[in-house]
C-alpha positions as CSV (number, residue, x, y, z in Angstrom):
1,X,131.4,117.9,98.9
2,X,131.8,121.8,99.0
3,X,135.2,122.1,98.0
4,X,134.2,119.7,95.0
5,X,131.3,121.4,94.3
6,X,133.0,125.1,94.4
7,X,136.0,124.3,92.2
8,X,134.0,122.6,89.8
9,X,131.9,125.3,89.4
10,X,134.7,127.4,89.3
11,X,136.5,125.5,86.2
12,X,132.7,125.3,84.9
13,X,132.2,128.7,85.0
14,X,135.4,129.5,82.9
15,X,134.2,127.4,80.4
16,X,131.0,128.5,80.2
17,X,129.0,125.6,81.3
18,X,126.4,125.6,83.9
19,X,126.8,124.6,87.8
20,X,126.8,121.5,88.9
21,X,123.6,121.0,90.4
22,X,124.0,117.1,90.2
23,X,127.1,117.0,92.5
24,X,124.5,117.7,95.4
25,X,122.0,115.4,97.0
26,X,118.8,117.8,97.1
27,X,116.2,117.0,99.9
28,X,113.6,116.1,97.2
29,X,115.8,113.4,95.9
30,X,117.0,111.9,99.5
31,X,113.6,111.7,100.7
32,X,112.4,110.2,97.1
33,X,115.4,107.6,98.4
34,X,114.4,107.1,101.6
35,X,110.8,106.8,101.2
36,X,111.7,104.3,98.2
37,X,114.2,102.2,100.6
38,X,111.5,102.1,103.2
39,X,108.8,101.1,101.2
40,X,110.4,98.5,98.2
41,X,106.9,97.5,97.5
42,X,106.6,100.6,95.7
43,X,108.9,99.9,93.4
44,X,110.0,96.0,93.4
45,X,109.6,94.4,89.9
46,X,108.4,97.4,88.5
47,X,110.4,100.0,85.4
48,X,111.3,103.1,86.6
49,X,112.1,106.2,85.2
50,X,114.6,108.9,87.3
51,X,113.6,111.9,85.7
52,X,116.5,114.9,86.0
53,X,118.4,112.7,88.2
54,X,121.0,114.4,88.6
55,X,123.4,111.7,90.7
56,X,121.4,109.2,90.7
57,X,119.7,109.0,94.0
58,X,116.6,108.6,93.5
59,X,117.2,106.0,90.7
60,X,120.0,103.8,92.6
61,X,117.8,103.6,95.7
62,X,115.1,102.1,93.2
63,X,117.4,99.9,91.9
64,X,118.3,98.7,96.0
65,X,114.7,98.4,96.6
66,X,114.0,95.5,93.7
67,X,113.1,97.9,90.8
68,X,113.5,95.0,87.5
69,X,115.1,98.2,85.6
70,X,115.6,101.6,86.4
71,X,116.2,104.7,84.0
72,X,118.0,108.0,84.9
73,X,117.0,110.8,82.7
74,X,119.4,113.6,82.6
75,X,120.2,116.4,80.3
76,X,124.0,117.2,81.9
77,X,126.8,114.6,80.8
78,X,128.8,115.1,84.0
79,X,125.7,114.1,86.0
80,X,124.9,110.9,84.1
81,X,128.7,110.2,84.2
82,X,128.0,110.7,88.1
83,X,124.8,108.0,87.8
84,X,127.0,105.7,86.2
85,X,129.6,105.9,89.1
86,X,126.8,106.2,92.0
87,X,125.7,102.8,90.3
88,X,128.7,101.1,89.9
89,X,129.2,101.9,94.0
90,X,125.9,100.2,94.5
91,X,126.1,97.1,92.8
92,X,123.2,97.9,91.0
93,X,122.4,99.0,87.1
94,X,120.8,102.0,85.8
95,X,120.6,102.6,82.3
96,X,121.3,106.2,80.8
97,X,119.3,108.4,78.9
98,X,121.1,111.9,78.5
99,X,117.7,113.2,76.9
100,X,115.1,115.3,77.8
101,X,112.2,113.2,77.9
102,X,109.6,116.0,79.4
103,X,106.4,115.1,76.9
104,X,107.5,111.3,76.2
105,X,104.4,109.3,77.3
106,X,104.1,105.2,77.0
107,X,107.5,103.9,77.3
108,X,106.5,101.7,80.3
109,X,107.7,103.1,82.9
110,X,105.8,102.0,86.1
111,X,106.8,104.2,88.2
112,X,108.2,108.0,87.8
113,X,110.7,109.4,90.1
114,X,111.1,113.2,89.8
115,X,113.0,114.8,92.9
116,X,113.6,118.6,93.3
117,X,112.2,119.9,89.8
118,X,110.2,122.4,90.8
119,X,113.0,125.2,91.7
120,X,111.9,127.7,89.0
121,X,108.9,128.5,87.1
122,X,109.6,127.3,83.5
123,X,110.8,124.0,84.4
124,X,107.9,124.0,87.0
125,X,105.1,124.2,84.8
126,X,106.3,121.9,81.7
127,X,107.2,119.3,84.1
128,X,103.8,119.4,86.4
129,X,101.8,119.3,83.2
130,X,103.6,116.2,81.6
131,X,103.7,114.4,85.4
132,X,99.8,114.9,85.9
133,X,99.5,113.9,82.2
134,X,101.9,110.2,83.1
135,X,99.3,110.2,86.2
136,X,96.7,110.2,84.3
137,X,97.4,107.1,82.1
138,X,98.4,105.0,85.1
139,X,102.0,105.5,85.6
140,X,103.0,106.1,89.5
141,X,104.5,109.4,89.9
142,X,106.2,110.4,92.4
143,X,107.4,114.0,93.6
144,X,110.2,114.4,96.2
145,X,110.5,118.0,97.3
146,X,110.9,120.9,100.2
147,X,108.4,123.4,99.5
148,X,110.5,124.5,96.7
149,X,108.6,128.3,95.6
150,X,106.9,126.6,92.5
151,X,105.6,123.3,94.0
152,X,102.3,122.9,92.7
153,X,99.3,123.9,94.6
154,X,97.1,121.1,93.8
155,X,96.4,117.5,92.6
156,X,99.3,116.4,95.3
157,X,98.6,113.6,97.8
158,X,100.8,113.6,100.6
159,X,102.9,110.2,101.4
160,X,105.5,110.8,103.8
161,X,107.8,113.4,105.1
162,X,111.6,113.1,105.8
163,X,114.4,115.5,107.2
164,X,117.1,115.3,105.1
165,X,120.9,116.3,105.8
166,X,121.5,119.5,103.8
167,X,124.4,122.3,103.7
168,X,123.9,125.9,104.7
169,X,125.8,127.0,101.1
170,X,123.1,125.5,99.5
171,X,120.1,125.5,101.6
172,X,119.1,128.0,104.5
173,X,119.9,124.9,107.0
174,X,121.4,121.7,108.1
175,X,118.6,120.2,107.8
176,X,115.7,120.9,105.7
177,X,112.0,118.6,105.4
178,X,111.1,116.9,102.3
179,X,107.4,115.9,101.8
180,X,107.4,112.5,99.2
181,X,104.0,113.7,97.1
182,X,101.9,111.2,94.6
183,X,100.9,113.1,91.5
184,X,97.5,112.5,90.8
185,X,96.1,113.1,87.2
């Protein structure tokens, strides 16, 4: 994955286009998956919406687990070109929305997906404000995420917690934990 990642980046870079942040499965995302996987319940015969999927994770494991239709949001055309392909391996459908949709309220989504968005303060605090806000008209929402630095403080409930295969280029370990949180409203 690192050489892919690195020369990517590299042509990216020359280009002036930003890293490729989808090319990696981030802990918040695998334990979204895995918590998903082992719990189908969760998600079976429901709508789902993958918010900033990046590659899909998240969204294809939903789509695995029963989900009657899954959306991947993503802003980055390489990344939901990646969704596409991750789904295609699968078997499974996911339908593409290369859109922000932070703010976009009753669209029927069941359930929310959002792994690994809380890595810097701006997107932080636009997307805990619209997840709270999808909590508090009934939608599921659910945060995958390693104690990233602008996690919220409050109005989490704890589900489950996974450790996830990572890479010291991108993490501080082989292996980091990733806690599976419900947002409440």
């Amino acid at each position: 994955m690192m050489p892919l990642w690195q020369a990517t980046e590299e042509e990216l870079a020359a280009k002036g286009v930003p890293p490729p942040y989808w090319a990696f499965a981030w802990a918040g995302g695998q334990a979204l998956a895995r918590y998903l996987l082992d719990r189908p319940e969760t998600v079976r015969g429901k709508r789902i919406l993958d918010f900033a999927a990046g590659s899909g994770v998240a969204g294809v494991a939903a789509a695995l687990a029963g989900a009657c239709h899954v959306e991947a949001s993503e802003i980055d055309a390489i990344a939901c070109a990646a969704v596409g392909l991750n789904a295609a391996a699968n078997d499974v459908t996911v339908e593409l929305k290369r859109e922000d949709v932070i703010g976009v309220t009753d669209v029927g989504w069941d359930v929310v997906l959002a792994g690994d968005v809380c890595y810097e303060q701006p997107m932080a605090s636009l997307v805990e404000a619209w997840l709270k806000s999808l909590a508090r008209s009934g939608t599921v929402v659910l945060l995958g995420d390693p104690k990233r630095n602008h996690l919220p403080s409050s109005g989490l409930e704890k589900l489950d917690r996974y450790t996830v295969p990572t890479t010291r280029e991108l993490e501080d370990s082989d292996l980091r934990n990733a806690t599976v949180w419900r947002v409440c409203g």
